[in-house]
N, C-alpha and C positions, 0 to 999 in steps of 0.2 A: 091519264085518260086517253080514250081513241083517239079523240080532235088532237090534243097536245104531241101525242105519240105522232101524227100524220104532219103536222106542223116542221116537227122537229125532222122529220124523212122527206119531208120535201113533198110527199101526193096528194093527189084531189081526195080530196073528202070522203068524193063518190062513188072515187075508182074499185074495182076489186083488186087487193094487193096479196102479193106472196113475198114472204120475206125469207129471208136464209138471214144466220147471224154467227159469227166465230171466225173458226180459222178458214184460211183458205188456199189449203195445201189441196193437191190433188185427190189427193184420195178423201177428202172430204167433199170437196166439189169441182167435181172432174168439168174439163171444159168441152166435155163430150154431154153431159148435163148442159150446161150453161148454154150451146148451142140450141137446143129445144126450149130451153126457158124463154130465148130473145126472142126466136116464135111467136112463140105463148102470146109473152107481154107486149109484142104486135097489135095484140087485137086490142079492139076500142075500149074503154074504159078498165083497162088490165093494167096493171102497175108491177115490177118487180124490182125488189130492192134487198141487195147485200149489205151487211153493215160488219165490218171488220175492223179491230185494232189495226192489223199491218199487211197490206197486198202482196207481200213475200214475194216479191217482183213479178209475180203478175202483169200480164198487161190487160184488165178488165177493163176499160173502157174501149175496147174495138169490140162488145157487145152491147151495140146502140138503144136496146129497148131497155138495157137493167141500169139502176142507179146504184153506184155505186157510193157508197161512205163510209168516209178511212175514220176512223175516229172512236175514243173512246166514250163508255156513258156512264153517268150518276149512277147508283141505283134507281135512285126517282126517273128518270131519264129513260133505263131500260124497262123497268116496268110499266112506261109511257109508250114505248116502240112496243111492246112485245102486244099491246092492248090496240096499236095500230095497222098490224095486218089481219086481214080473215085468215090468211092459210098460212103454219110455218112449212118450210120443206128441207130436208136433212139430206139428200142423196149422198147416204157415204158409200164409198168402194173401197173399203180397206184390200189393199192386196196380199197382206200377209198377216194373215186371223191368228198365227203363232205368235204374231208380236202389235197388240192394242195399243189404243192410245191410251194412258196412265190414267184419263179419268174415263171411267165406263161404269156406268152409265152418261153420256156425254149430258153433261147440266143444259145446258142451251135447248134440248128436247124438253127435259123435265119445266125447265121457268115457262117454257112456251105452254107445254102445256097446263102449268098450273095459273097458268091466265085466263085459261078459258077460250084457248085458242086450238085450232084441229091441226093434227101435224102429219105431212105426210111423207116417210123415214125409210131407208133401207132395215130389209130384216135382216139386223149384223148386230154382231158383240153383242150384249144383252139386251137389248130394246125390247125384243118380244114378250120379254118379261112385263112390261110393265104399257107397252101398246099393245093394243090389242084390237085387230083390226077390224074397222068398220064399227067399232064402239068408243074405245077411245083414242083412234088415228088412226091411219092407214099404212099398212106394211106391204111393202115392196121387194123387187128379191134386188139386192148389190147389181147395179149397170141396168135393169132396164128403165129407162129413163124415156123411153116413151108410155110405158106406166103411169111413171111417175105423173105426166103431163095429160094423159086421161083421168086421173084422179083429180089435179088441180081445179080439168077442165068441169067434170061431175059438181064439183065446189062451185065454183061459177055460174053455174046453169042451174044450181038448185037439186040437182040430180041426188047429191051428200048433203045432208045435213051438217051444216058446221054448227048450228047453234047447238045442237045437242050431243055431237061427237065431240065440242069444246068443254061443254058444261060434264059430261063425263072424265072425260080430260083431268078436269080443274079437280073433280069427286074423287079422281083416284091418285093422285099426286096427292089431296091435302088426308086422306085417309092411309097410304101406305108410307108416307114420307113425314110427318108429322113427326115434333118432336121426341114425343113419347117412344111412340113406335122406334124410332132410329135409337133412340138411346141403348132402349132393352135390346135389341137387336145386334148392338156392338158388344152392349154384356153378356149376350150369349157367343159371339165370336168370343171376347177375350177368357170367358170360362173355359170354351175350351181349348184354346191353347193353354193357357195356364193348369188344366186337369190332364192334358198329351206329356207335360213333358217334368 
């Protein structure tokens, strides 16, 4: 649940929060992002919080506004955090689009948004496929990251609707990602390799 989820990350109940969740290597969350986030999460009742297995030597706590937590979760656990922030936010910069990260579409988008959470994501590696902006999250181009922070800030302000850009969200994740659907989907991949060769 929300409360649980907020409990468990440490924010006010009340605050408006933005979460980021996974790795955090640079090109997933450049410290040229995180710079404008500490901004952000300045203002009164704004909250920002990273939740990572491992800070990969990082030094994120000399961004005094984001909360940082090293730690791993339940399932129960994450689907408690992910139901704890209003916004997720993904700023990836991959620098070399010749060589992705091995899962792509990155899961941590899809769970966010199958909670009914509004997410807002570089347009990179396949995302656009499945966000679709201003309907179900917001797309970005790779590095502007003051974008990114006009977007968060439209969330905030009421400006975006996140009830409804989340609840789209949740519609198209449990509609194109459903068991069914994926099953058939691989059976059609393995048809045709099996019919090529």
């Amino acid at each position: 649940s929300r409360e649980a989820g907020r409990n468990l990350i440490r924010v006010n109940k009340d605050a408006f929060v933005v979460g980021y969740i996974g790795h955090v290597k640079q090109e997933r969350l450049p410290d040229s992002f995180l710079e404008y986030l500490n901004d952000f999460a300045e203002e009164s009742a704004t909250e920002a919080v990273i939740i990572t297995k491992d800070c990969a030597g990082r030094e994120l706590d000399r961004f005094e506004n984001i909360t940082v937590l090293e730690q791993s979760l339940s399932p129960s656990e994450k689907a408690d955090v992910f139901a704890a922030a209003d916004v997720w936010v993904f700023p990836y910069d991959f620098a070399n689009p010749e060589r992705p990260p091995v899962i792509d579409p990155p899961l941590t988008v899809l769970e966010a948004m199958s909670a009914g959470r509004p997410v807002v994501v570089s347009n990179t590696l396949t995302i656009p496929e499945y966000v679709i902006d201003e309907e179900t999250g917001i797309l970005v181009e790779p590095g502007n990251h003051e974008e990114i922070i006009n977007s968060l800030t439209k969330f905030r302000n009421g400006l975006l609707d996140r009830t409804s850009i989340g609840a789209n969200a949740q519609r198209y994740v449990r509609d194109s990602f459903d068991a069914e659907t994926v099953s058939s989907a691989l059976q059609d991949v393995y048809s045709t390799v099996t019919n090529s060769s």
